[in-house]
C-alpha positions as CSV (number, residue, x, y, z in Angstrom):
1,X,-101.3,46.1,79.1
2,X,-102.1,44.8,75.4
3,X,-103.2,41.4,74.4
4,X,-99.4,42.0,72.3
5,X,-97.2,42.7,74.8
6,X,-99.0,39.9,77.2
7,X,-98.0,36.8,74.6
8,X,-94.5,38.6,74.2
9,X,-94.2,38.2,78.5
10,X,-95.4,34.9,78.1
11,X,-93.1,33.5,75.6
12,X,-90.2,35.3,77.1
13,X,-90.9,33.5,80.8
14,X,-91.5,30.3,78.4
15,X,-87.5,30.8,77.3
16,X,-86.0,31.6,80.0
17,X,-87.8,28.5,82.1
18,X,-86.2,26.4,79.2
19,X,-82.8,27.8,78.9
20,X,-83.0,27.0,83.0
21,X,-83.7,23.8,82.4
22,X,-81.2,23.3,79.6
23,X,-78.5,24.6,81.8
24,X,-79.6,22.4,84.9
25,X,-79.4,19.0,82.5
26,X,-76.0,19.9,81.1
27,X,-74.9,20.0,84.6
28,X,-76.2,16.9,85.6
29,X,-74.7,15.6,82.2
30,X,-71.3,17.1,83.3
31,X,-71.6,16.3,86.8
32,X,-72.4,12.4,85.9
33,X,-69.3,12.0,82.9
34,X,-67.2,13.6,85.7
35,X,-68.3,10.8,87.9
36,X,-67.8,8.6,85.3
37,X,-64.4,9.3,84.1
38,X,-63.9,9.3,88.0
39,X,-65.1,5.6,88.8
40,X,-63.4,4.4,85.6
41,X,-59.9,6.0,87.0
42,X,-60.6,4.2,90.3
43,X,-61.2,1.0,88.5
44,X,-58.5,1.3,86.6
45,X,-55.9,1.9,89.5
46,X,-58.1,-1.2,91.2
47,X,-57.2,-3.0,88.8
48,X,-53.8,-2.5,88.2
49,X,-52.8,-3.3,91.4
50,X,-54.1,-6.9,91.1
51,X,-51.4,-9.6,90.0
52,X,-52.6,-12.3,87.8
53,X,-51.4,-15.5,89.7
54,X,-51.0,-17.8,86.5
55,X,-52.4,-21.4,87.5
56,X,-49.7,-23.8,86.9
57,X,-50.4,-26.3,84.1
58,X,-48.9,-30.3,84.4
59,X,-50.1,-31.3,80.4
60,X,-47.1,-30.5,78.4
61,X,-49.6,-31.3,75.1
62,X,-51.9,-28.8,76.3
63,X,-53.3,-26.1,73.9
64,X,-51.7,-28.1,70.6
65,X,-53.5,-30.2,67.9
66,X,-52.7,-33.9,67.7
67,X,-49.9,-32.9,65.0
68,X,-48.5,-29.8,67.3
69,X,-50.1,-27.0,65.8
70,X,-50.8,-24.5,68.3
71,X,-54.7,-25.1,68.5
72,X,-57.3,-22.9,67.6
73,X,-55.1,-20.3,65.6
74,X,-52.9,-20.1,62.3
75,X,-49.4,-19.0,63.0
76,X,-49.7,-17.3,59.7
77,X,-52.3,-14.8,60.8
78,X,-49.7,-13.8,63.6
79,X,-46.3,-14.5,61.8
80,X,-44.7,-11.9,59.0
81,X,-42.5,-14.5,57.8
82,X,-39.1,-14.5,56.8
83,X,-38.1,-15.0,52.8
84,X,-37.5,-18.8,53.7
85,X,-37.7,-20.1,49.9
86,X,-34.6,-18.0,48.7
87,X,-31.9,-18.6,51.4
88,X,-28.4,-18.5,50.0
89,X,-25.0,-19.1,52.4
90,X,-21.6,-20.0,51.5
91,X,-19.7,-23.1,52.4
92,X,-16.9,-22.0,53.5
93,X,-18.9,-20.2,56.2
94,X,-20.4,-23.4,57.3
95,X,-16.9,-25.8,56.5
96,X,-14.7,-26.2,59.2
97,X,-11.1,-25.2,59.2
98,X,-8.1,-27.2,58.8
99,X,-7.5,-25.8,62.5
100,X,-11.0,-27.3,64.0
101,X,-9.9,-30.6,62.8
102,X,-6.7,-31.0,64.4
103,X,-8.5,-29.7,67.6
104,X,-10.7,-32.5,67.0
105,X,-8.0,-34.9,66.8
106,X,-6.3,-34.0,69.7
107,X,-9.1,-33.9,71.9
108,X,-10.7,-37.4,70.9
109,X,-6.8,-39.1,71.4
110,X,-7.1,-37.6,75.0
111,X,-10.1,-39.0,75.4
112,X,-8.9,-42.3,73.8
113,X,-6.1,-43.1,75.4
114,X,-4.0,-46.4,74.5
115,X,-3.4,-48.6,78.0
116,X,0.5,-50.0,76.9
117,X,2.8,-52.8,78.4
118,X,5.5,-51.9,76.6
119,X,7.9,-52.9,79.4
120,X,10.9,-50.2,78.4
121,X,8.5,-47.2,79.7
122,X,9.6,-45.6,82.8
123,X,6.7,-44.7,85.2
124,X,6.8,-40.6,86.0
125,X,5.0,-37.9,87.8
126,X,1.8,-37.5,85.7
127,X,1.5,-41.1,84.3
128,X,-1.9,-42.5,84.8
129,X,-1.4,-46.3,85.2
130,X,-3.2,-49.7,86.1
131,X,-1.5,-51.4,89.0
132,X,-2.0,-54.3,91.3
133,X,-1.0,-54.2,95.1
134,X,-1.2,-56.3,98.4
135,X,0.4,-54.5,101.2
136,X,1.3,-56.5,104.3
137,X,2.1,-55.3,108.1
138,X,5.1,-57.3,109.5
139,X,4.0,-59.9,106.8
140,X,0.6,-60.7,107.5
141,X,-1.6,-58.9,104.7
142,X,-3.9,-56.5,105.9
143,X,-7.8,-55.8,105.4
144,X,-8.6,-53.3,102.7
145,X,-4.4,-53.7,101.6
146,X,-4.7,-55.8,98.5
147,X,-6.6,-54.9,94.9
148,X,-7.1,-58.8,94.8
149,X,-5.8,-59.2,90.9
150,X,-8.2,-57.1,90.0
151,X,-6.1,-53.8,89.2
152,X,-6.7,-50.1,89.6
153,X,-6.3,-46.8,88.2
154,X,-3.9,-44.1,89.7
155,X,-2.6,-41.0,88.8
156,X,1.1,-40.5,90.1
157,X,1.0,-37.1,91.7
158,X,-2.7,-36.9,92.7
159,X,-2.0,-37.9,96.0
160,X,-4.9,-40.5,96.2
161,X,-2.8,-42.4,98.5
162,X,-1.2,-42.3,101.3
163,X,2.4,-40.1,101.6
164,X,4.9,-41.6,99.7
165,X,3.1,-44.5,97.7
166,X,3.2,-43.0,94.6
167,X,6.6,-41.1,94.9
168,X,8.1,-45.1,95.3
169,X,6.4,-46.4,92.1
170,X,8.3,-43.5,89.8
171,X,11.0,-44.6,88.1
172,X,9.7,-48.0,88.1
173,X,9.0,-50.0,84.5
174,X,5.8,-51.1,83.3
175,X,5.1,-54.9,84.5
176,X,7.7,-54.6,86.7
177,X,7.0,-56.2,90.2
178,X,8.7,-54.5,93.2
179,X,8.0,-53.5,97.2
180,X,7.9,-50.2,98.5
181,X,8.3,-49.0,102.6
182,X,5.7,-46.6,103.5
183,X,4.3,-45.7,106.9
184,X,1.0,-44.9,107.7
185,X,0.2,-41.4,109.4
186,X,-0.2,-41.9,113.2
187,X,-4.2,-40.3,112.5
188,X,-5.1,-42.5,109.9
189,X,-8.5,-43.6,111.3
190,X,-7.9,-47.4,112.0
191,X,-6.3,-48.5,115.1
192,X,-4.7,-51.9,113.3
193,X,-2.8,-49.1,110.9
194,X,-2.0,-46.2,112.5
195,X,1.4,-45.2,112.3
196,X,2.4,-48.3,111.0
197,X,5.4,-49.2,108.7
198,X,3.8,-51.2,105.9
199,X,5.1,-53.2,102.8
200,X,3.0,-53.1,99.5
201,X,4.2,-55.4,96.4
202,X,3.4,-53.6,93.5
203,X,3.1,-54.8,89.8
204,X,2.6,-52.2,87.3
205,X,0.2,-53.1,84.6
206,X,-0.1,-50.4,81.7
207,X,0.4,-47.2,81.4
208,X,-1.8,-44.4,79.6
209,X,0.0,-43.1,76.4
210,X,-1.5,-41.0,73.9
211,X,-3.1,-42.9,71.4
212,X,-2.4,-42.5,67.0
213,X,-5.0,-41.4,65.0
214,X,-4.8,-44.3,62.7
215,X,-7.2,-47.0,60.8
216,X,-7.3,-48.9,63.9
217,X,-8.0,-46.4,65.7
218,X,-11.3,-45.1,63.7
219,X,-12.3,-49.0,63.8
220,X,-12.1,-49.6,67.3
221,X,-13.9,-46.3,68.4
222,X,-16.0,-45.4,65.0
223,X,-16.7,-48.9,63.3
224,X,-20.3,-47.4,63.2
225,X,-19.2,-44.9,60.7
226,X,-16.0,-45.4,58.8
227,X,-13.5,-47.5,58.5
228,X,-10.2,-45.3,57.9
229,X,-9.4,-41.6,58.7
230,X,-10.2,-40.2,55.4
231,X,-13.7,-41.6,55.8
232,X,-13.9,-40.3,59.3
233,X,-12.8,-37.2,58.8
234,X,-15.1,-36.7,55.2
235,X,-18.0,-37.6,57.8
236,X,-17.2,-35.0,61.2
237,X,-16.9,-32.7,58.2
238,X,-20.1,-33.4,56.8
239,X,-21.7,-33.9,60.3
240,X,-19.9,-30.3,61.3
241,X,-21.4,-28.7,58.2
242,X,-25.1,-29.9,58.9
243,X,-24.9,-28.4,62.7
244,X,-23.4,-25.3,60.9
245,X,-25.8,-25.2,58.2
246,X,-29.3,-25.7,60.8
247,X,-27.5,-23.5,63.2
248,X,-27.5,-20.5,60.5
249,X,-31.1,-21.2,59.7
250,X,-32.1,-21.6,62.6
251,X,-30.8,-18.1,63.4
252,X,-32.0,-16.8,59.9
253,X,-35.8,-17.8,60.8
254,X,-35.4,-16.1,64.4
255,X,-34.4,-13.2,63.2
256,X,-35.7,-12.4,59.7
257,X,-39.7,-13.0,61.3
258,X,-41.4,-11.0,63.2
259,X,-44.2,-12.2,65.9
260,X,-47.3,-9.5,65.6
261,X,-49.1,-11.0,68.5
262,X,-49.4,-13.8,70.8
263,X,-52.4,-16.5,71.0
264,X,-53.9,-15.5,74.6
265,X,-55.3,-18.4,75.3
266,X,-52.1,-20.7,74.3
267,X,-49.9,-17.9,76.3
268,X,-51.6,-18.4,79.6
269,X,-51.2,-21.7,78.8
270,X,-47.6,-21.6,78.3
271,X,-47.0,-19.6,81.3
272,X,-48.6,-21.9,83.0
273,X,-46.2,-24.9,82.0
274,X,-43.3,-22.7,83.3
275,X,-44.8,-22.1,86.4
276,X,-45.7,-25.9,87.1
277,X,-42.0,-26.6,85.5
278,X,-40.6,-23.6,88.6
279,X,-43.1,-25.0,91.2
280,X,-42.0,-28.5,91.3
281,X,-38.1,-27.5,91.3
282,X,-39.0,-25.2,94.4
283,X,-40.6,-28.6,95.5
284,X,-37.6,-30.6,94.3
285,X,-35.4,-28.5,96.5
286,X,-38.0,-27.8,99.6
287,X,-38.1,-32.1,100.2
288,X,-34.0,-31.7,100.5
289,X,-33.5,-28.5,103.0
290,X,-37.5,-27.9,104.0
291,X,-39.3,-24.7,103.8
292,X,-36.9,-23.5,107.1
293,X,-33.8,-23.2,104.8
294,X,-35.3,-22.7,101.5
295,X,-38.4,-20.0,102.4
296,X,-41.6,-19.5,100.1
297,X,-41.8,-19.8,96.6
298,X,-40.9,-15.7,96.5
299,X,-38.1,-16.5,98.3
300,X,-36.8,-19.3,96.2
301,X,-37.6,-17.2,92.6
302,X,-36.1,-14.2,94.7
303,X,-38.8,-12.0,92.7
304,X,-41.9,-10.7,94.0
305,X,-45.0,-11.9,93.1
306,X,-45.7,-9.1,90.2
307,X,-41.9,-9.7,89.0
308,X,-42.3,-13.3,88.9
309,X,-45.4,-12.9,86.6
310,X,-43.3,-10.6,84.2
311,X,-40.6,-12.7,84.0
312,X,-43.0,-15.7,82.8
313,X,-45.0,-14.0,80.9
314,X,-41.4,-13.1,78.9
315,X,-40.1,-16.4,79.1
316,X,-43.4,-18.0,77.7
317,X,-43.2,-15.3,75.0
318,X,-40.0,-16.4,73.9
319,X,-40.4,-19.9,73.7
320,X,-44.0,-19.3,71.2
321,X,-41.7,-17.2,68.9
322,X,-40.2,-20.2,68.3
323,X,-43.5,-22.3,68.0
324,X,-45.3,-19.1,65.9
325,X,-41.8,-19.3,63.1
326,X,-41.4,-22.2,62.5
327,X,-45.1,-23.2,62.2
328,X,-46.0,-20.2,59.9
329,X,-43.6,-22.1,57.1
330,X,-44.6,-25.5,58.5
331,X,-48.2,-23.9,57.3
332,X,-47.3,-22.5,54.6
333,X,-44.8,-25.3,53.1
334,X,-47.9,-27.6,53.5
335,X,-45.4,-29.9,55.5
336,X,-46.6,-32.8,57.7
337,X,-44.8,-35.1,60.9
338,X,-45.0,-38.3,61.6
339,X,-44.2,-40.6,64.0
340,X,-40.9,-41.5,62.1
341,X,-40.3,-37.8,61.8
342,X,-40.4,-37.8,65.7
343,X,-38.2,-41.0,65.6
344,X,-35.3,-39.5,63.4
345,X,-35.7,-36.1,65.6
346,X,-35.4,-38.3,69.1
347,X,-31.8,-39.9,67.9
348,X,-30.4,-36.8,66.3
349,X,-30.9,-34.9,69.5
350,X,-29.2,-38.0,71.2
351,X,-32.1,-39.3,72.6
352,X,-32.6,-43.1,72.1
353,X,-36.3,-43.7,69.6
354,X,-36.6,-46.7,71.5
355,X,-38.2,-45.4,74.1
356,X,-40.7,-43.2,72.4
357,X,-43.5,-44.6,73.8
358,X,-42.5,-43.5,77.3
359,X,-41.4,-40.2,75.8
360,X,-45.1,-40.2,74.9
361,X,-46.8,-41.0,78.2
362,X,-44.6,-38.5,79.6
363,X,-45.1,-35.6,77.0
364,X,-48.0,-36.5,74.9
365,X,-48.0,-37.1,71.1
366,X,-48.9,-33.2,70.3
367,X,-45.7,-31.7,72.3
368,X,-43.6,-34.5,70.7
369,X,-44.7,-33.6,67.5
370,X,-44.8,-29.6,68.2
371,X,-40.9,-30.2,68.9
372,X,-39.9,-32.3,65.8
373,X,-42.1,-29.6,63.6
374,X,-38.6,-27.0,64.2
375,X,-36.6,-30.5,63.2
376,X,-38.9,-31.0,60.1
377,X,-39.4,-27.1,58.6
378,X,-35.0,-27.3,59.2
379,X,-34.8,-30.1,57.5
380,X,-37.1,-28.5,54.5
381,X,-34.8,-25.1,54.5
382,X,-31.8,-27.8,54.4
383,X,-33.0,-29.1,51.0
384,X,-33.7,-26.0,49.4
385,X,-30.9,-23.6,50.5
386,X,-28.1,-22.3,47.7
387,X,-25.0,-23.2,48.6
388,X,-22.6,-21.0,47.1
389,X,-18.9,-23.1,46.9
């Protein structure tokens, strides 16, 4: 054989021993991504089927800045905010009607009622009245028989007492003092009564009448702010329209910005405020019936642990929408609260400022202030929005 055809032998074994080797390693390289892809699949499902069991948090302040910014984070950067600065409604979709008002009226008379002693009123079936009593067996007054000049408050027909008490009183006037016969049921629970005939000498004190939405009226329920019913009614019109008015922006701000993402860190920490919030009613409710009656925590939620997780993590999503809104224009107002800002918030909401230091203790400053921030930014869209008459 030739020198020639020697080197072309040689360099044709040379190949093929490569291409052999070339096709070995591209099956390890196969082999090993297939092993890969594999062990990530098993992880995957391994991980999946673990629950996250959200460690309940007690600090209501947690995860906020001392003026109730969410820490660490610009809403901005996780808001698309709503065209807050060119809000126009009309009044008469805020006003009230004619309609509410009388509703109004009515309901605050029946609330209101005037106590009269106008002796010509007849007492009848539905009449609420203050009376007197000292009921007697075979004339010697009786334990428990007598209201000792103190009076008290029946309603003729609600049966509060025993048969045919009430049914004697009708017809009767107001401060009109008269006996009545009634006989006590032979089961009544006290030896000393049962089934006896007894005499009660009744006075009738005042009835309930509807009251008159007049002057006096505004001045002895509303001295605090007005002083006839013009004034009272410019001010529940006024006070009507503001609830209307924050109501609609509130609204507006929900629904005109969009939350891109959620802070992870203040999310956990949220969910974690429910959970604490859900643990200690399942407590709450465990001390009165005992684990016997009201089972596990599952039990109580009635959602599995996976389920219960979901719903949180929705819940605590919900309530940072809020927090991401309204701080996105408290950002980008370049607005500011303060402790009188928390104040005015406190006895809007009717809650009493007077005890904002305890409020404090309770909360912290940060979640007092993260709350009055929605009170402030409304307040800002309040003084800027057109008002179309």
């Amino acid at each position: 054989m030739s020198s020639d055809k020697r080197e072309a032998q040689k360099k044709n074994r040379e190949k093929a021993i490569q291409k052999a080797k070339t096709v070995k390693t591209v099956k390890w390289i196969v082999i090993i991504v297939v092993a890969l892809i594999v062990l990530g699949i098993i992880g995957w499902a391994v991980a999946s089927s673990i629950v996250v069991d959200t460690k309940a948090v007690e600090n209501f302040s947690e995860g906020l800045n001392d003026d109730g910014t969410i820490a660490g984070i610009k809403a901005l950067d996780y808001v698309e905010m709503c065209d807050y600065k060119n809000i126009t409604v009309s009044r008469s979709d805020m006003d009230i009607t004619e309609e509410d008002w009388n509703s109004y009226v009515e309901n605050i008379l029946a609330a209101y009622p005037d106590n009269s002693t106008d002796t010509s009123i007849k007492i009848k079936e539905g009449d609420t009245i203050n009376l007197d009593y000292v009921g007697s067996i075979d004339g010697v007054e009786f334990q428990g028989g007598s209201t000792g000049g103190m009076g008290t408050s029946l309603t003729i027909g609600s049966h509060a007492y025993i048969d045919g008490f009430e049914d004697a009183i009708i017809g009767h006037n107001v401060g009109e003092n008269f006996d009545i016969h009634v006989t006590f049921p032979e089961n009544y629970g006290k030896d000393e009564l049962n089934g006896k005939e007894a005499v009660f000498n009744i006075t009738v004190n005042s009835v309930q009448v509807p009251s008159k939405f007049n002057d006096d009226f505004v001045k002895a329920h509303y001295s605090d702010v007005a002083s006839t019913t013009e004034e009272y009614k410019q001010y529940y019109k006024d006070s009507e329209f503001d609830d209307n008015l924050k109501q609609y922006l509130t609204t507006y701000v929900r629904d005109n910005s969009i939350v891109k993402d959620y802070p992870k860190a203040y999310l956990k920490t949220v969910k974690g405020q429910i959970k604490n919030n859900d643990l200690k009613t399942y407590e709450q409710y465990k001390s009165y019936g005992g684990e016997t009656a009201i089972g596990k925590f599952e039990d109580f939620t009635g959602l599995s642990k996976k389920e219960y997780e979901a719903s949180i993590t929705t819940k605590a999503q919900n309530t940072i929408d809020d927090n991401l809104k309204f701080q996105a224009i408290y950002e980008d107002a370049g607005l500011t609260v303060t402790e009188d800002d928390v104040k005015e918030m406190l006895d809007a909401y009717g809650l009493d400022s007077t005890y904002y230091s305890s409020y404090e203790e309770t909360y912290g400053k940060p979640y007092l202030y993260q709350t009055a921030m929605s009170y402030v930014v409304l307040k800002h869209l309040q003084s800027n929005v057109t008002v179309n008459e």
